[in-house]
N, C-alpha and C positions, 0 to 999 in steps of 0.2 A: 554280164550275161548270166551268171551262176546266179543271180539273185531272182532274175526276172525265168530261170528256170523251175527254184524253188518254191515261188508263189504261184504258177501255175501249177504247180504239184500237186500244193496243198490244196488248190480250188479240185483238183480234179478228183483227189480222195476227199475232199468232202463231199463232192457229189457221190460219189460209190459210198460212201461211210453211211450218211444221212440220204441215204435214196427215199423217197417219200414222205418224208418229215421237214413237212414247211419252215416249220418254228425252227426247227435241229438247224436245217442250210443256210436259215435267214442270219442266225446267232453265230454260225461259224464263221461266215460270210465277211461280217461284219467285223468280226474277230482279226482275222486273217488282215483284212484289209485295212485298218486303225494298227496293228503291227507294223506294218509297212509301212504305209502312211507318218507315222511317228519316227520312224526312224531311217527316213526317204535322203537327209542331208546328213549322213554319218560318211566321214572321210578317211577315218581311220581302215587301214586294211587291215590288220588285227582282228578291229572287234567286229568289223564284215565279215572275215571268216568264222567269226564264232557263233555271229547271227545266222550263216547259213547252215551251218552244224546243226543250232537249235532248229531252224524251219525241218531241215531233211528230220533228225530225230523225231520231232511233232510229226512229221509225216508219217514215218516208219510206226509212230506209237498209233497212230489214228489207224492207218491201215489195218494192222496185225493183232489190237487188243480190243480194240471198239467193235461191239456188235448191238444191235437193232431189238428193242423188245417194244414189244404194244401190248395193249391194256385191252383185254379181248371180254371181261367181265371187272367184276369186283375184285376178284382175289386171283385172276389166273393173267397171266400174262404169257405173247407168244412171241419165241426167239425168233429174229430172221437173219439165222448166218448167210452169209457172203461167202462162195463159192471159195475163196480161198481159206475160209476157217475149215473145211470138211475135209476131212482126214478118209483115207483109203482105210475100209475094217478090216485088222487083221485081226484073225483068233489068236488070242493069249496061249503062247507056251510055257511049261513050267522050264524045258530047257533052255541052255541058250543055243542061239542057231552058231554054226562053225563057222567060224571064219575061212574063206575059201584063198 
């Protein structure tokens, strides 16, 4: 059951990951699925748990580091963060705050 959690994971941050990039979701897609597919008769529970370690970390890495650029001209390209990359703006202090 942990496995067949995993790869629905990864489909689902690829969909968030690669939102509007056909090419991006078709290549991940594909990815994901030849992963699994290849390694669908593996009996050992060992290297099951270690393959689902990898899926989860792939996932965690896709999620949290991958972000979206487009080719808006020649030389300029435009970021499209994902709501979880944007950070609340604090103003820089040179103190540090106290610990309460």
């Amino acid at each position: 059951m942990q496995v067949l959690g995993v790869f629905k994971s990864l489909h689902r941050t690829r969909m968030a990951v690669f939102k509007e990039d056909d090419r991006a979701l078709t290549a991940a897609r594909l990815k994901i699925n030849e992963e699994f597919k290849k390694n669908k008769n593996e009996t050992s529970e060992e290297n099951i748990q270690k393959m689902i370690k990898m899926g989860t970390d792939v996932e965690i890495v896709l999620r949290d580091t991958v972000m979206q650029m487009e080719h808006v001209g020649e030389k300029r390209l435009l970021l499209r963060p994902r709501e979880s990359h944007m950070l609340e703006n604090v103003p820089y202090c040179d103190e540090p705050r106290k610990k309460s």
